[in-house]
N, C-alpha and C positions, 0 to 999 in steps of 0.2 A: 168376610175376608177369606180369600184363598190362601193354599198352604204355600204356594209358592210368593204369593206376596208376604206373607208373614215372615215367611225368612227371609225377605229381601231387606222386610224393613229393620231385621233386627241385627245385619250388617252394621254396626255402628263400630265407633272407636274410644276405646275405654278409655278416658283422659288421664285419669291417676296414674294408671299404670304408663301413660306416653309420659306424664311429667317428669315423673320417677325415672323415667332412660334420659329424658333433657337435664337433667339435675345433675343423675348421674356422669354423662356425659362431658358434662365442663366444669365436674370438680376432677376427674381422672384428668382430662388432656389439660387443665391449667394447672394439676400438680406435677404434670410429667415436665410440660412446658415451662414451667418456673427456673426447671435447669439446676446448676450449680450453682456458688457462689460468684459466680464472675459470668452468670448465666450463658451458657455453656449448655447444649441438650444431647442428650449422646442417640443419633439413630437407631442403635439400638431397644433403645425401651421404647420409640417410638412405632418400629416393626413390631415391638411386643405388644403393644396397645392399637395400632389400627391397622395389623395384617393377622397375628397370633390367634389373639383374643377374640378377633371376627370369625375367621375359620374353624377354629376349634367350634365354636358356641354353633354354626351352622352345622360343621357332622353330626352335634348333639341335633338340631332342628328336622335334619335329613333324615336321623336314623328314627325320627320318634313318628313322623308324619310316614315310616316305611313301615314300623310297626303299630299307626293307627292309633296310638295314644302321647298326650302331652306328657310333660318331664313331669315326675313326680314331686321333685324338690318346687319346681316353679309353679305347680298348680297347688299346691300345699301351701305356698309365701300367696298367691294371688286368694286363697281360702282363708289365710289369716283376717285378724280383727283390722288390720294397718289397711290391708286391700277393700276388703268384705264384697268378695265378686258376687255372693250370691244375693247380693242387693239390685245387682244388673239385669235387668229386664232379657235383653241380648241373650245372656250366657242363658238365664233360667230357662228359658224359650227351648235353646236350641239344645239345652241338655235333655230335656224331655223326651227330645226329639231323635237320640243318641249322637247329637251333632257337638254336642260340649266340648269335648277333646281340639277340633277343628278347631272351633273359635280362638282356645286357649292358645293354638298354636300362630292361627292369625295375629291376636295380640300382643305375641311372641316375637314375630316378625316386625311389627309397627314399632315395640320398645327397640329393638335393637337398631333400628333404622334411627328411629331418635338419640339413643347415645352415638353414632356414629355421626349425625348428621353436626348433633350439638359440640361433636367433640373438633369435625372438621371448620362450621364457625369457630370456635373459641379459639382454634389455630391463626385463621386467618383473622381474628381480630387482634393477636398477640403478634402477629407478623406486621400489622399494621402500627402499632403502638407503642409495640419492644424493640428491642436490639436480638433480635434471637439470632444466634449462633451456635449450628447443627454441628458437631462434632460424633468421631466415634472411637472411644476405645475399648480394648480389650485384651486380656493378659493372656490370651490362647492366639485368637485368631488374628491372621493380615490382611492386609487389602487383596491380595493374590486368595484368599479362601473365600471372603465376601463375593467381591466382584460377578463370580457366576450363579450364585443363588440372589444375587441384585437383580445380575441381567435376566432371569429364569422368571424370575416375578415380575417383570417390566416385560413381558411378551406381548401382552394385551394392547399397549398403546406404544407399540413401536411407532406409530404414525407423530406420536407428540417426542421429538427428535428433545426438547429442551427437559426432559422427564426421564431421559435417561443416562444410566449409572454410566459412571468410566472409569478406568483403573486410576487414572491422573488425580479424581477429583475423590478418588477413595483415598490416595497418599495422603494429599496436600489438606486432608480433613481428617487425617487420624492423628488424636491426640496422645503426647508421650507426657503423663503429668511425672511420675518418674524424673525427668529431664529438663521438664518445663520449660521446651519446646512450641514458640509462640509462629506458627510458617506466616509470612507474612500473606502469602497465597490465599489462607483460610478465609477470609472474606471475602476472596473472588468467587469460593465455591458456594454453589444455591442447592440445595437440598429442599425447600420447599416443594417444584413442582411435581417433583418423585413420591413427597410421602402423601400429597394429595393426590395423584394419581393411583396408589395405592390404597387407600382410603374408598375411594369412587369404585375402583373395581372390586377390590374384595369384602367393605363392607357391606355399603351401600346397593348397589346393581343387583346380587345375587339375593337379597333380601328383598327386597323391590318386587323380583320374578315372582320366588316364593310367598309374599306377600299375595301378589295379584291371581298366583296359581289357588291358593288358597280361598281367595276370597270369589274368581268364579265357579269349582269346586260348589262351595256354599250356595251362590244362587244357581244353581243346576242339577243340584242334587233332588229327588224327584220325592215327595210327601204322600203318604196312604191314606192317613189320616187327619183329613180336613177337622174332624170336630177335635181333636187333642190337641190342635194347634190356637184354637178358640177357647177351649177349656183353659188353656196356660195363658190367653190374653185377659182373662177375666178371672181369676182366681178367687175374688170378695162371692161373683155369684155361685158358684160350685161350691162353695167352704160347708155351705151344709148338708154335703152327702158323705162326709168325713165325720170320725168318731168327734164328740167334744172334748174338747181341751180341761183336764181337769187339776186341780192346786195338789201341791206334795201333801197335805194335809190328811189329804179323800184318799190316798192310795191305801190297803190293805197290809197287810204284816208282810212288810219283807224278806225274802229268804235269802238270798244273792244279789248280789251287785257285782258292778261289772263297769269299768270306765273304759270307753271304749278306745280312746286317747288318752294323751297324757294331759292329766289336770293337775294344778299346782296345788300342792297338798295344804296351804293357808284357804286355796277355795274350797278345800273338801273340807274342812272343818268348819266352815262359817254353816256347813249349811244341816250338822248336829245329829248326823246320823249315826246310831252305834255300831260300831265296828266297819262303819266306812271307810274312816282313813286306813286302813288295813289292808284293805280289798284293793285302795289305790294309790298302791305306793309312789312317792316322787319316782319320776324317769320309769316308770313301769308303761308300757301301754300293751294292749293286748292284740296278738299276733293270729290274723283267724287259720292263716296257710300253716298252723302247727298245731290247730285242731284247741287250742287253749278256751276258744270260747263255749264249745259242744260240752266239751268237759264238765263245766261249772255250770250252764245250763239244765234244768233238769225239769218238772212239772210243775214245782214248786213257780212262786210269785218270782218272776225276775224284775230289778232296776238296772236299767243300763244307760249310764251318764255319756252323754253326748256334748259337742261343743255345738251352740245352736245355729253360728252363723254358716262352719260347714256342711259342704254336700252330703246328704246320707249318700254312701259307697254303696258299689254292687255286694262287693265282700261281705260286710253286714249285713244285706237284704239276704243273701244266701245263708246267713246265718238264723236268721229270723223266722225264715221257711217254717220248721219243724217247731219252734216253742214260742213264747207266751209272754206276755208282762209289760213292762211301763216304759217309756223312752226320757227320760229328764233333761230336757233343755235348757244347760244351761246359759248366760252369757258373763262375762263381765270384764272390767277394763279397770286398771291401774287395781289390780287385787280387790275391786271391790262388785258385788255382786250388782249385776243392770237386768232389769224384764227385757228376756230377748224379744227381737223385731217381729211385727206381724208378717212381715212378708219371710221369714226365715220360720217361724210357724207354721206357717200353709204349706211351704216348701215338706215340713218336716208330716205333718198329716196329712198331706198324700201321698208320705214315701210310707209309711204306715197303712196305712186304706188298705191292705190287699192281703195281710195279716192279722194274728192275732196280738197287735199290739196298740199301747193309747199313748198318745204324749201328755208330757207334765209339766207343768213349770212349778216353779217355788210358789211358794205363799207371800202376801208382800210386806207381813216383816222382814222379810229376809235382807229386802231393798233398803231400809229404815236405815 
């Protein structure tokens, strides 16, 4: 297999993470949608949820694909136990390959296209089946201050003449509950094909672009290395040029410990090391950009506790450089300790291979 076909194939689409924006998507616009009591929807939260919320989330997307790396907070939730991305063939592939970022940001683009998509159905299936009635008010501004940040955002489809705002149709739909003021007008006025038209352009379309800029980017991008891309297809027959996996049991007298994240401190006690919970305080995780890890590293036997499903970081590997000792994989779910995954092992002994370090997992009382 060539390197360019290998990453063509591993172009795929991470399902969880699309369900999660479809999910998303039509619990936000059917709780926006649901309205008032006398179901009643104010425009307003509606601009907030498919003009606001869209844009904002894209200068995050723009500015992170100008600085070459995905969000931190989204590649972190996408590395949790709820996602477990590094079980994905795709991603493992192409991080190898320094492409991982890319993808994350790919995937990025597909969720948000799916909460927008899901959120513009759930409109029009509410429009088809309710009584919705767009209203707007507000205790600052008037139809004379809307009107031109309406018209300003409706540039784009000047052409669709029934999709644009008017001063009349900003009156005769502003609500005075104050007053309770009922314009008999207000049902003549249609707001639906505005906020869809909004929706289309500022969600959707620039998502779409980025999407597809993204993902030719990936098949274009040009590979050196043919055999690393075959080595990452086969991972079971490479596995024994890496040190062997050895039980907590086998390891030597510890000197230091070291949790390299934050571990819930009921997991660090199950697993009865002396003076570990110490070492890893709740809400403690260790910061390498302040030098905290060099410090407590020394020649001595190091353990340094890992969550086994995420990525070993660059950070860390820079850390590892200069000293020595055991990597402890651990995993577990609902507070109770799990043997982590095979493929999140390989992952973790070949992030090791090129050091002076071994991975460990627990002993399997620990699991009992």
């Amino acid at each position: 297999m060539s390197a360019d076909q290998s990453i063509t194939k591993t172009q795929n689409i991470y399902l969880p993470l699309l369900g999660f924006g479809v999910v998303l998507g039509i619990i936000f616009s059917a709780g926006i949608l649901s309205g008032d009591s006398q179901g009643r929807v104010n425009l307003l939260y509606l601009l907030i949820l498919y003009f606001l919320l869209p844009v904002l989330s894209l200068v995050a997307s723009l500015i992170a694909i100008i600085r070459g790396n995905a969000s931190t907070v989204f590649s972190r939730l996408l590395h949790s136990s709820f996602f477990s991305i590094q079980t994905n063939d795709s991603y493992r592939r192409l991080r190898h390959l320094n492409l991982g970022s890319l993808w994350i940001m790919e995937q990025i683009q597909l969720f948000m296209m799916a909460f927008s998509l899901a959120g513009l159905m759930t409109f029009f299936v509410l429009l088809l089946v309710t009584d919705v009635t767009i209203i707007w008010r507000s205790t600052i501004l008037t139809a004379d201050d809307l009107y031109p940040v309406l018209s300003l955002l409706a540039t784009p489809w000047q052409f669709w003449s029934a999709a644009q705002p008017s001063i009349d149709a900003l009156q005769a739909s502003q609500d005075y509950r104050i007053l309770n003021t009922a314009d008999s007008n207000l049902s003549l006025v249609v707001w639906w094909p505005y906020v869809t038209a909004v929706q289309i352009t500022y969600a959707i379309i620039p998502r779409l672009i980025i999407y597809l800029g993204l993902k030719i980017k990936l098949s274009n991008l040009p590979v050196e290395h043919d055999h690393l891309v075959t080595q990452i297809d086969t991972p079971s027959d490479s596995g024994n040029e890496y040190k062997a996996l050895i039980p907590l049991s086998e390891v030597p007298t510890i000197e230091t410990f070291i949790c390299w994240d934050k571990i819930p401190p009921s997991i660090i006690n199950k697993i009865n090391i002396t003076s570990l919970s110490e070492q890893c305080p709740e809400g403690d995780s260790w910061q390498p950009e302040l030098g905290q890890f060099s410090v407590l590293i020394g020649d001595s036997n190091t353990l340094v506790i890992v969550k086994s499903w995420e990525a070993p970081m660059a950070e860390l590997a820079d850390q590892l450089k200069t000293s020595k000792g055991y990597l402890l994989l651990l995993n577990w779910r609902d507070q109770q300790l799990k043997p982590a995954l095979d493929i999140h092992i390989d992952e973790w002994r070949r992030f090791s291979h090129s050091h002076e370090w071994q991975c460990v997992t627990l002993d399997e009382h620990y699991y009992e």
